[in-house]
VOGU-3710 file (C-alpha; in Angstrom, 3 decimals, decimal comma):
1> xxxxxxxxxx> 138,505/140,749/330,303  135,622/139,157/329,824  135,405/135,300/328,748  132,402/135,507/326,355  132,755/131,961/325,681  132,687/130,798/329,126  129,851/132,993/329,660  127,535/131,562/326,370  128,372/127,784/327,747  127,522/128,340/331,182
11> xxxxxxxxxx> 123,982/130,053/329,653  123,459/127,669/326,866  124,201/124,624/329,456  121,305/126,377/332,384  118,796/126,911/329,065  118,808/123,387/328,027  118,050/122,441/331,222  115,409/124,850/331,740  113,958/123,295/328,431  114,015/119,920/329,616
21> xxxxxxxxxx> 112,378/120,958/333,037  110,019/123,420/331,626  111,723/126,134/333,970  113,562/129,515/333,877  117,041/130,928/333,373  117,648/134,784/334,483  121,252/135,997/333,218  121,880/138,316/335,979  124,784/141,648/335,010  126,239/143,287/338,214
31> xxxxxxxxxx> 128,329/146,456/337,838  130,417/147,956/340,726  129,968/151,637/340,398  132,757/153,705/342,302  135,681/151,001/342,173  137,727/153,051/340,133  137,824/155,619/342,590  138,853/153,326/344,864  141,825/151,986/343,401  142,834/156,045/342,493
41> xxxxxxxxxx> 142,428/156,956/346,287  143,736/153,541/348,371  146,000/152,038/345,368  145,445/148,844/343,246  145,712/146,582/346,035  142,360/148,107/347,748  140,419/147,799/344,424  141,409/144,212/344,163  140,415/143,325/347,465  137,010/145,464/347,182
51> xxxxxxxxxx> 136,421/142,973/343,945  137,037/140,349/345,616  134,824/141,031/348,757  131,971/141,705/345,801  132,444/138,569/344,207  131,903/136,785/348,120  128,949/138,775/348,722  127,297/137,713/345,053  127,684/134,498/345,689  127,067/133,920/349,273
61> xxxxxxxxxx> 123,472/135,481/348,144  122,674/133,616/345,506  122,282/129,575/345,221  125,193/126,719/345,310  123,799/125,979/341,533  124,222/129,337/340,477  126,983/129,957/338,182  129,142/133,425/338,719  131,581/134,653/336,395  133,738/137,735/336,286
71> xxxxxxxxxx> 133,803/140,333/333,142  136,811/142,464/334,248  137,588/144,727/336,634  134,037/146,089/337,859  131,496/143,448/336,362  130,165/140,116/337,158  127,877/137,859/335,387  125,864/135,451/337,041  123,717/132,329/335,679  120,531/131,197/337,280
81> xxxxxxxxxx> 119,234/128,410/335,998  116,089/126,200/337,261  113,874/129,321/338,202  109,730/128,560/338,492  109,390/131,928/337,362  110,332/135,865/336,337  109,658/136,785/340,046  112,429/134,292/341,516  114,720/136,117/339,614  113,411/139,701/340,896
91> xxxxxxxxxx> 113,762/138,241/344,197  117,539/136,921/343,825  118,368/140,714/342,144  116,735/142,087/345,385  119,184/140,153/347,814  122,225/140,781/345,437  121,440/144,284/345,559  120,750/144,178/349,608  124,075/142,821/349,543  125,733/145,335/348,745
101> xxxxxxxxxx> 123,973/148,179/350,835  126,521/148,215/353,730  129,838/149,672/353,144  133,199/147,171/351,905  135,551/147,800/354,200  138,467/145,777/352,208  140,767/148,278/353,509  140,879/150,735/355,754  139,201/153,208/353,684  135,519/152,602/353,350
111> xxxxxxxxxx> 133,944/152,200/349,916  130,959/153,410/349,397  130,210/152,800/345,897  126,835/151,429/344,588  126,177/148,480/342,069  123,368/148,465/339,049  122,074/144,882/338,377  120,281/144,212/334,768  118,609/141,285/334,270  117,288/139,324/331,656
121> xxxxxxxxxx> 115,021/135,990/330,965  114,655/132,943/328,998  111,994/132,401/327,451  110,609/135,681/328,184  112,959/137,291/326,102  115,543/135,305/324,347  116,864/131,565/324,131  120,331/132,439/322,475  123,380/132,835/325,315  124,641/136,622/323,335
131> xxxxxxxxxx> 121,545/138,214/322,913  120,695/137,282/326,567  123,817/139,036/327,919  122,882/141,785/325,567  119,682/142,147/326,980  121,033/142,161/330,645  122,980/144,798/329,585  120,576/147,223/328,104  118,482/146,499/331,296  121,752/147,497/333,717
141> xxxxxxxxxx> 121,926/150,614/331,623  117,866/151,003/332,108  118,588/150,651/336,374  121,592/153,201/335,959  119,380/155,689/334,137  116,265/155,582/336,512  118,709/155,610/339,655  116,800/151,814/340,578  119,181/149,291/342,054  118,069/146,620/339,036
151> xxxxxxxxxx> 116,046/146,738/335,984  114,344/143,839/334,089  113,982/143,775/330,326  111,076/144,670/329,655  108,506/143,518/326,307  108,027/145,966/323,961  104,591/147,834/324,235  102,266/146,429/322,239  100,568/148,859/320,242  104,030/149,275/318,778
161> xxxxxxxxxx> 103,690/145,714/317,147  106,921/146,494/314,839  108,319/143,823/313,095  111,820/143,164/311,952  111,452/143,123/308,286  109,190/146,306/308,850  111,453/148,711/310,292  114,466/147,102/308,245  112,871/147,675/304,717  111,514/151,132/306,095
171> xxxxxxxxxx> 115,704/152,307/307,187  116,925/150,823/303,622  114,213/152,617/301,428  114,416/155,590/303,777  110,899/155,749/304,502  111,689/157,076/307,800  111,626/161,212/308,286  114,193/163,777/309,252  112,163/166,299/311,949  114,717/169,313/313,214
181> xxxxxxxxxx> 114,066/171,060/316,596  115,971/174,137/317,260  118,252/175,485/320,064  118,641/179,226/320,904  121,696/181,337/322,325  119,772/182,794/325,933  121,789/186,257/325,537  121,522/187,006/321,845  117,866/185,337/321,306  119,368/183,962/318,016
191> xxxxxxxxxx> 118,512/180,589/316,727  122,292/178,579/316,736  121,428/175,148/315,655  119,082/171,809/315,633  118,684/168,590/316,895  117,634/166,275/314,686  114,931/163,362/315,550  114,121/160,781/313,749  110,016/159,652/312,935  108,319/157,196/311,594
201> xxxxxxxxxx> 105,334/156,914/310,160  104,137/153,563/308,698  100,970/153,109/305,698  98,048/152,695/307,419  98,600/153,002/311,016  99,176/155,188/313,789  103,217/156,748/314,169  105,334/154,631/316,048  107,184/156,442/319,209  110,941/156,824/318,748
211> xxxxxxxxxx> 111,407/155,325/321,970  109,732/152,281/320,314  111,490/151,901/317,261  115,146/152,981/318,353  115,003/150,507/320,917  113,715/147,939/319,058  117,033/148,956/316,253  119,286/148,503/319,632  117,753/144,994/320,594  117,550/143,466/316,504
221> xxxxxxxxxx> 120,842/144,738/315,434  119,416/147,594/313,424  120,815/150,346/315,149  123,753/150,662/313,060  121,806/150,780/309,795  119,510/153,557/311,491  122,336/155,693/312,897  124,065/155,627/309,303  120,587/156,372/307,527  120,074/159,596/310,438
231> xxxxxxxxxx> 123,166/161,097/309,817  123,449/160,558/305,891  119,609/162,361/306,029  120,546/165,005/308,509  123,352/166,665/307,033  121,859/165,991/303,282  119,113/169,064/304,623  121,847/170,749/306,197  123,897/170,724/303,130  120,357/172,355/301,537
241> xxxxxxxxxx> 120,842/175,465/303,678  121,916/178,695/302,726  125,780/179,027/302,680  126,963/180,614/305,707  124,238/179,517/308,079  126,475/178,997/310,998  123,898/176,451/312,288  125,239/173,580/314,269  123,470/170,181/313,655  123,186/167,424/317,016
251> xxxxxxxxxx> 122,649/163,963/316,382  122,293/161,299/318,688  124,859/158,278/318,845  123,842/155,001/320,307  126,204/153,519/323,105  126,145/150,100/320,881  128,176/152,434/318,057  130,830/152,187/319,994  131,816/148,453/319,891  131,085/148,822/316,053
261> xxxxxxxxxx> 134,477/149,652/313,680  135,155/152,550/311,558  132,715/154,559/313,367  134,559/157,706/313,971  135,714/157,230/309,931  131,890/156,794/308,820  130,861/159,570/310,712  134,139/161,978/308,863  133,119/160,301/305,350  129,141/161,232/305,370
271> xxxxxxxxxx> 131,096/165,170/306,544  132,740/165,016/303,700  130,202/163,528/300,779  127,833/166,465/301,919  130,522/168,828/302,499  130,044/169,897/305,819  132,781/171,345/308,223  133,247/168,785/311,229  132,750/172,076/313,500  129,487/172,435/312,130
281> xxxxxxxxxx> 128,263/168,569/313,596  127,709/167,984/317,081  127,094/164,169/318,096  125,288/163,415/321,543  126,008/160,525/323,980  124,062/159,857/326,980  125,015/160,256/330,442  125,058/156,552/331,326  126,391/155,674/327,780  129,711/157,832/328,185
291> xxxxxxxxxx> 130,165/156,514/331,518  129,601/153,141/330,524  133,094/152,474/329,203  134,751/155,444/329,769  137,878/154,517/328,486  136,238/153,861/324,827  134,130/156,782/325,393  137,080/159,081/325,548  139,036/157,169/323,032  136,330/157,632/320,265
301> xxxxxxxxxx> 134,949/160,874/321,112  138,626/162,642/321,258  139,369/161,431/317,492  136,210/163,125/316,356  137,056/166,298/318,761  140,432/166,567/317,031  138,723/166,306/313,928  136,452/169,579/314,848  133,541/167,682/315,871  131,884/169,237/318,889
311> xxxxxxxxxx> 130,306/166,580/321,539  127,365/166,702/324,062  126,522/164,785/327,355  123,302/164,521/326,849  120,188/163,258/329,472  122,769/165,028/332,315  121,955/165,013/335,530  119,614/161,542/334,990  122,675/159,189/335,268  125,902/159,056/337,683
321> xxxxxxxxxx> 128,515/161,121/336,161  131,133/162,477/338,480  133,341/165,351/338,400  135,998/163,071/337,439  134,084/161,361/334,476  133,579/165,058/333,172  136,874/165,672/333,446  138,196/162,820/331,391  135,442/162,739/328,512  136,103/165,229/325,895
331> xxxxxxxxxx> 132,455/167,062/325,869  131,732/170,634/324,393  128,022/170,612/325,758  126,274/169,890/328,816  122,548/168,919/328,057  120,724/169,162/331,424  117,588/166,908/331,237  114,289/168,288/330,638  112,789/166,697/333,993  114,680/169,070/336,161
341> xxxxxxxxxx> 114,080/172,165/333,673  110,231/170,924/334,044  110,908/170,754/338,034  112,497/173,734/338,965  109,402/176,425/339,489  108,007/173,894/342,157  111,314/172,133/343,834  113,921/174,792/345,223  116,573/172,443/345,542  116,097/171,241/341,919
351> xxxxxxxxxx> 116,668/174,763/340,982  119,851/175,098/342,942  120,964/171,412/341,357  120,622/173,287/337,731  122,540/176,035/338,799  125,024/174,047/339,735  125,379/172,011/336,621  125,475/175,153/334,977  128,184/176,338/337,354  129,909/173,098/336,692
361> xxxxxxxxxx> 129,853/173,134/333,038  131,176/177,028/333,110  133,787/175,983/334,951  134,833/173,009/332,772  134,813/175,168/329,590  131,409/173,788/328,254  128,152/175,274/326,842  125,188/174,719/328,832  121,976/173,822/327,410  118,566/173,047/328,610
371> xxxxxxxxxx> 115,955/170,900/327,584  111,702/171,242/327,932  111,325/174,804/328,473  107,927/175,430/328,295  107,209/179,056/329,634  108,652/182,109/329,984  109,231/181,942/333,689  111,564/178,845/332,604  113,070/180,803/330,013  114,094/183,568/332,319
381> xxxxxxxxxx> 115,680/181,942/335,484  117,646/179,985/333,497  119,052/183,471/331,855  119,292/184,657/335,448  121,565/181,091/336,139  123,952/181,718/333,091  122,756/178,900/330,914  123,978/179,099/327,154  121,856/177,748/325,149  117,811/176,299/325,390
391> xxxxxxxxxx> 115,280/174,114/323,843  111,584/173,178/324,338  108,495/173,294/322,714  107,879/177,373/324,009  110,392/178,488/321,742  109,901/175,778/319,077  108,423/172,049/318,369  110,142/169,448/316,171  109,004/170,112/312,373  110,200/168,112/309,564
401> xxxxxxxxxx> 113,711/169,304/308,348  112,455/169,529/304,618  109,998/171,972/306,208  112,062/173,555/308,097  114,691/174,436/305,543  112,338/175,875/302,982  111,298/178,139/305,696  114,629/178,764/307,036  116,180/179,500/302,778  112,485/182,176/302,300
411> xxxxxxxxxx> 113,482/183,916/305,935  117,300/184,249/304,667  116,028/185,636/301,341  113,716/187,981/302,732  116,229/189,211/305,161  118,816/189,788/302,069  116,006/191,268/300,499  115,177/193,801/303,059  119,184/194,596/303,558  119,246/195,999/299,996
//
């Protein structure tokens, strides 16, 4: 388990340094990918010794002043104070990660597992020892995602410019909007539910990209106070539908919701104020974010599939999942990422990677779906592979959900209408 405490201290001691020297500190997060695999295949024993080979190679790369600490069984943290600049710090995650490009022999079994390194800077982006390690983490995450041996936290584009008090007073006074896209069954043609995706649109200048603002939430300590606002909104237009709908709603949950308490009760609570059947919600979790700590991600999302909910990996195929991740996490829904959809017509073996996911989630009693079609060509081979369900702007764009359900409550009329 990690020692946060030791952690802070060893980061608050290399900052005040770097303020009296007018220097750098990089707070460097190493994950060893695989090791769990390890210890299932060679025994406890091998794991430990793999660990302990890691922890060698760290710090026979890095600097006697460096300070390395280990967060449990797979993670180390490791201080580097005195840096002239951001690029010394690139440099040192470059040999960390070169150090671990040959296999660990510990035992007699090779492991051939693969680390992600995050990093993160003071003063570039923080002075306080948490919010550092936070940041690291988010940019570990960032290297999983793109497949990059490290990631750096990165500023936030400027033409964002969103402030704190901003985007707070926006989530309180809901001045944020609800936008559903729909999904389709590929056999029956039939619309079967929607995602929903939060906007925002602030007085007087130009909309601010999701990927801008929900990051932002997950770096200020927002994110919890936008998830609650999404789902409260989300299901308060579902709730507006026609009875008997039989639409599904998906809604995106952060990988920081799961440190936070009571989520799994909050999310059953807004179910019930807007009386909606937990069958009827389906909440999405990244790739990397389900793998990230599996054991909470399973823990969390079983309660809310015993409660009915229904769950989706979403982003798949972008991250590292393995067949025995899948197996563990309790997932209704495999969403295969819309940059292999996009890539299939051109790249053969991309094609035969989709059919295998879809093969993969067939065989592990999940729906399919896939995201970004955007042509009927798309739209057909992935009939042709067996894929469940689709979505992309071909069939239909994001439209605001007040929008949507007006048009969705004069369709169902009509259709009663014409039935008579």
């Amino acid at each position: 388990m990690l020692n946060r405490e030791h952690v802070f201290t060893a980061i608050a001691e290399a900052v005040r340094e770097a303020q009296a020297e007018g220097s750098h500190v990089a707070v460097m997060l190493l994950r060893l990918h695989g090791l769990r695999e390890i210890c299932l295949q060679s025994g406890y024993a091998a794991g430990d010794a793999a660990v302990e080979v890691s922890r060698e190679r760290l710090t026979a790369c890095l600097r006697p002043r460096d300070v390395v600490i280990q967060g449990g069984e797979d993670m180390f943290i490791a201080v580097l104070g005195g840096l002239r600049n951001a690029t010394h710090a690139q440099l040192a995650a470059v040999r960390a990660a070169a150090a671990f490009d040959m296999s660990q022999r510990p035992t007699s079994t090779p492991w051939n597992g693969r680390v992600a390194i995050g990093l993160a800077l003071y003063p570039d982006h923080a002075d306080d020892p948490e919010r550092l390690c936070r940041l690291a983490e988010r940019a570990h995450d960032e290297a999983l995602r793109s497949g990059q041996a490290f990631a750096v936290h990165g500023p936030y584009r400027s033409p964002a410019n969103i402030r704190y008090e901003e985007l707070r007073d926006a989530i309180q006074a809901s001045r944020l909007d609800v936008y559903f896209q729909p999904w389709w069954d590929v056999e029956s043609g039939h619309m079967v539910g929607v995602e929903s995706l939060a906007r925002w649109f602030p007085p007087g200048r130009d909309p601010v990209p999701p990927s801008d603002f929900v990051s932002f939430a997950e770096d200020h300590d927002l994110i919890e106070p936008l998830s609650h606002w999404s789902l409260q909104a989300s299901l308060r237009f579902m709730a507006q539908l026609p009875k008997g709908h039989g639409l599904e709603l998906a809604v995106n949950l952060s990988s920081q919701l799961f440190a936070t308490a009571g989520l799994v009760e909050r999310v059953l609570g807004a179910l019930e104020i807007w009386s909606i059947p937990p069958t009827s919600l389906c909440v999405e979790v990244t790739e990397t974010a389900a793998i990230h700590n599996i054991d909470t991600s399973v823990q969390l999302l079983g309660r809310l599939r015993d409660k009915g909910v229904r769950v989706a990996i979403d982003d798949f195929g972008t991250g590292f999942a393995s067949f025995a991740y899948l197996r563990r996490l309790p997932a209704t829904e495999l969403k295969i990422d819309m940059s292999l959809i996009r890539a299939m017509a051109n790249e053969p073996r991309t094609a035969s990677l989709v059919q295998a996911m879809i093969d993969t989630g067939r065989h592990l009693d999940m729906k399919t779906v896939a995201e970004g079609i955007e042509d009927a060509e798309t739209l057909a081979s992935l009939r042709e592979m067996g894929c469940d369900m689709v979505q992309g702007y071909y069939l239909a764009r994001p439209e605001p959900a007040r929008q949507f359900v007006e048009r969705y409550r004069q369709d169902a009329e009509q259709a009663a209408a014409q039935s008579h």
